[in-house]
N, C-alpha and C positions, 0 to 999 in steps of 0.2 A: 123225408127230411127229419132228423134226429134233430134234436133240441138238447139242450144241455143246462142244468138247473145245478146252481151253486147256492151252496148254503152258506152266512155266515154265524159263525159263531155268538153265540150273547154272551157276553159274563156278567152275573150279580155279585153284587156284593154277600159277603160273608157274614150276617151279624155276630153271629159267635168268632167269628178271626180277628173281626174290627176292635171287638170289645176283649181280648184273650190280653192274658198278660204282657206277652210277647210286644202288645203293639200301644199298650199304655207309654213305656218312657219315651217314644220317639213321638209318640202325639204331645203328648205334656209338651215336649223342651219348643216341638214347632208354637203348639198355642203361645207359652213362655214369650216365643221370640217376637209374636205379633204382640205383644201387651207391651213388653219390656220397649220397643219400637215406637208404639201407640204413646207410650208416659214419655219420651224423652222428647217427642215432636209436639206435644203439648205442651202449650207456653205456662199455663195454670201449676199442672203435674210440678215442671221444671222450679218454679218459683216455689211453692209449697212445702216441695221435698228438699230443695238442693240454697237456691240461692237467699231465701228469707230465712232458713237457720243460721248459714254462715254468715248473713247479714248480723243476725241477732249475736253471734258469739261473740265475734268482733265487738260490736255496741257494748256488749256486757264487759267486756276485758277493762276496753278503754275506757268505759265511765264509771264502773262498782271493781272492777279489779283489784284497786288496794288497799279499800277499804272492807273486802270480804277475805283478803287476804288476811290482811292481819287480826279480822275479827275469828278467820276459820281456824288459824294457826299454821295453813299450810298456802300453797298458791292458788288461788280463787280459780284456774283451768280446771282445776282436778277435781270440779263438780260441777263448771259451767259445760265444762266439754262433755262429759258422759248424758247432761240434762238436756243437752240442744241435740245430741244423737238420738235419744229416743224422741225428741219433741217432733222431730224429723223423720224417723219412721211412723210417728202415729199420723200425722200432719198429709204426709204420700200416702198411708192406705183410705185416710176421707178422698182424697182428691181419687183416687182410683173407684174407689165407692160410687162417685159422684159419674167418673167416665162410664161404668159398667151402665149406670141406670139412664146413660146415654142411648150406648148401645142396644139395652132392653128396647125401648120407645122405638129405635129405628130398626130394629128386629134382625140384630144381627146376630145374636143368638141362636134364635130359631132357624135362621137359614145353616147356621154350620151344625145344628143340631139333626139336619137333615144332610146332613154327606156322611160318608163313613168313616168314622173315626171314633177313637175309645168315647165314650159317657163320659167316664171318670175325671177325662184328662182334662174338661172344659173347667172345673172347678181345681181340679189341685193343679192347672197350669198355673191359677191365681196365687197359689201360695209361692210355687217354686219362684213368680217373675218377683213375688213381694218381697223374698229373701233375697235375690239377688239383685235388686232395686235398695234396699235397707244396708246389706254390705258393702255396696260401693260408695253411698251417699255416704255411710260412715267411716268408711275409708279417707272418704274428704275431707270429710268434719275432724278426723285426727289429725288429718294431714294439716291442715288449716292450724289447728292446736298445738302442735308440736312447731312450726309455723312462730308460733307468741309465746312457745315456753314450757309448752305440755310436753312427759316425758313418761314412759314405762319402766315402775323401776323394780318391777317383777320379775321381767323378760320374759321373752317373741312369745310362750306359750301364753302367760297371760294377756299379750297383748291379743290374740286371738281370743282367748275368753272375751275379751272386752268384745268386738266385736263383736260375736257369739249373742251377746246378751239381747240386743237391740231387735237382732233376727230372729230369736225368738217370739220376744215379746212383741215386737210388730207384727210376725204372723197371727200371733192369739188376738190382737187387737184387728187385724184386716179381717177377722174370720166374723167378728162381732159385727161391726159397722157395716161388712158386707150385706149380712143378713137384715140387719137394721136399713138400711139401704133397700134391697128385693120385698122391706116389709110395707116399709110406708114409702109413696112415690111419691112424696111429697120433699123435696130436699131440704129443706127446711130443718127435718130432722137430723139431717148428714150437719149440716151447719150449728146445730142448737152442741153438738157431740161437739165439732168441734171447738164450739165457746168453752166448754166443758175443759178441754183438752188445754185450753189456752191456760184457765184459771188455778188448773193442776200445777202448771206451771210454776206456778209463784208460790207453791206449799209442798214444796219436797226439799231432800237436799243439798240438792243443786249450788241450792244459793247461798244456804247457812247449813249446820248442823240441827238435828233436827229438836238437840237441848235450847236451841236457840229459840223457839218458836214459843209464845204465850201457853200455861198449862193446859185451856181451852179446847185450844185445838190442838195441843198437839199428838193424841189421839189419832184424829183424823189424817196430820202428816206419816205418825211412822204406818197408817196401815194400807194409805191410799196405796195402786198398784205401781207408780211411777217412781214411788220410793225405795220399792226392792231393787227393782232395776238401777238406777242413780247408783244407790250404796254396795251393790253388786260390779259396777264397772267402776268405782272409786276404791275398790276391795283388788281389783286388777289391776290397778294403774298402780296405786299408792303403795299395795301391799298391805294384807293384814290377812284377817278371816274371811273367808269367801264362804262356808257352805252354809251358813244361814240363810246372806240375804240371797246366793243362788237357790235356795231350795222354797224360800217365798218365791222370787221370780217364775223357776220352773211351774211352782203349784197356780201362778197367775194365769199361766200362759194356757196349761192343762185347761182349767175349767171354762176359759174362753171359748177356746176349742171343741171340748168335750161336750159343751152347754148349747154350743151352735150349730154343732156339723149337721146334724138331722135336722131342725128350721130353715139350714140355709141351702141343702138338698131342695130339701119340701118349696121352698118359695123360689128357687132357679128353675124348678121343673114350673112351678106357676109361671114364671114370668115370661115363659117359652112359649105360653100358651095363646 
């Protein structure tokens, strides 16, 4: 009697194919799409980022609008609107901060850290879903503005600068808090940031000019980092000089970044552990 003995094939994975250039942007945009998915089915995310800014623009229009109008000398949108955009990209990356160290606890990380897929792409999916999370919430928040009266009187190029600005500086700020987040597991931290964030709020100039503000402090308004940005997308809107307060924003954005990316490596690879 002959017998007959079949073999089946095994395939292993590749670590050098997984991790090759080639296969970073299609893992990115997949992670991307599970986050981007993740914050919109969150009720927290959803409020945070989208519905309590437009709440707050609104409020601001209707109750301080003609009296900051006529103290700014132009229409109180065109520093309400650019303040609640970034207040709203900072505000989404706490709340995404807050999901990730979710997911750390139930170790969801470390399970997708064990299939084959780029490294890379587990952290910079986080930026790519933060920008594309920040342009569309401000896509609304203009929408919404333009909506009461807000208007581009640049044109479409600068109306995308405007945009532009936000996505920046929310990713250099997602990049901080993250790490601030993976550092202390205690959220309390992520919350104490965002008191922080809240009381930024009321000392830029958003609200007035920033000649407006007591000699005191006002120091502290033109250098805080919410400031370049503000007078950077009111430099879009309104029209005037742009590459000042763009080149503060840029340099905000930079050292965020630059200052994090190795602690926030270092403490994702901890938190995997």
């Amino acid at each position: 009697m002959t017998t007959t003995t079949s073999t089946i094939p095994v395939t292993t994975a590749d670590p050098a194919a997984e991790n090759s250039i080639r296969m970073l942007l299609p893992h990115t945009w997949l992670q991307s799409r599970r986050l981007l998915t993740r914050w919109r089915r969150d009720p927290m995310t959803v409020v945070q980022t989208l519905a309590y800014p437009v709440a707050m623009l609104v409020m601001l229009d209707v109750v301080l609008g003609r009296q900051v109008t006529a103290f700014a000398g132009h229409d109180a949108l065109y520093g309400t609107v650019p303040m609640v955009a970034v207040m709203s990209a900072l505000l989404g990356s706490l709340a995404g901060t807050i999901t990730l160290r979710r997911e750390c606890e139930a170790g969801l990380p470390g399970r997708l850290w064990t299939l084959p897929v780029h490294r890379a792409s587990a952290l910079l999916s986080r930026s790519v879903a933060e920008a594309v999370r920040i342009a569309a919430t401000t896509t609304v928040i203009v929408g919404i503005g333009m909506a009461l009266g807000f208007r581009f009187h640049a044109g479409a190029l600068a109306a995308l600068g405007f945009v532009a600005v936000p996505v920046m500086f929310g990713v250099g700020f997602a990049v901080l808090v993250t790490t601030v987040g993976l550092t202390w597991s205690n959220t309390g931290v992520v919350e104490a940031i965002s008191l922080l964030c809240t009381l930024l709020l009321f000392f830029n100039p958003g609200f007035v000019p920033v000649s407006a503000y007591p000699g005191w402090i006002r120091p502290l308004v033109e250098n805080q980092p919410m400031t370049a940005a503000v007078e950077t997308m009111q430099a879009f809107s309104l029209g005037g000089p742009v590459a000042e307060p763009l080149v503060r924003t840029l340099t905000w954005s930079v050292v965020l970044i630059a200052g994090c990316a190795i602690p926030l490596v270092r403490r994702y690879r901890r938190a995997l552990c």
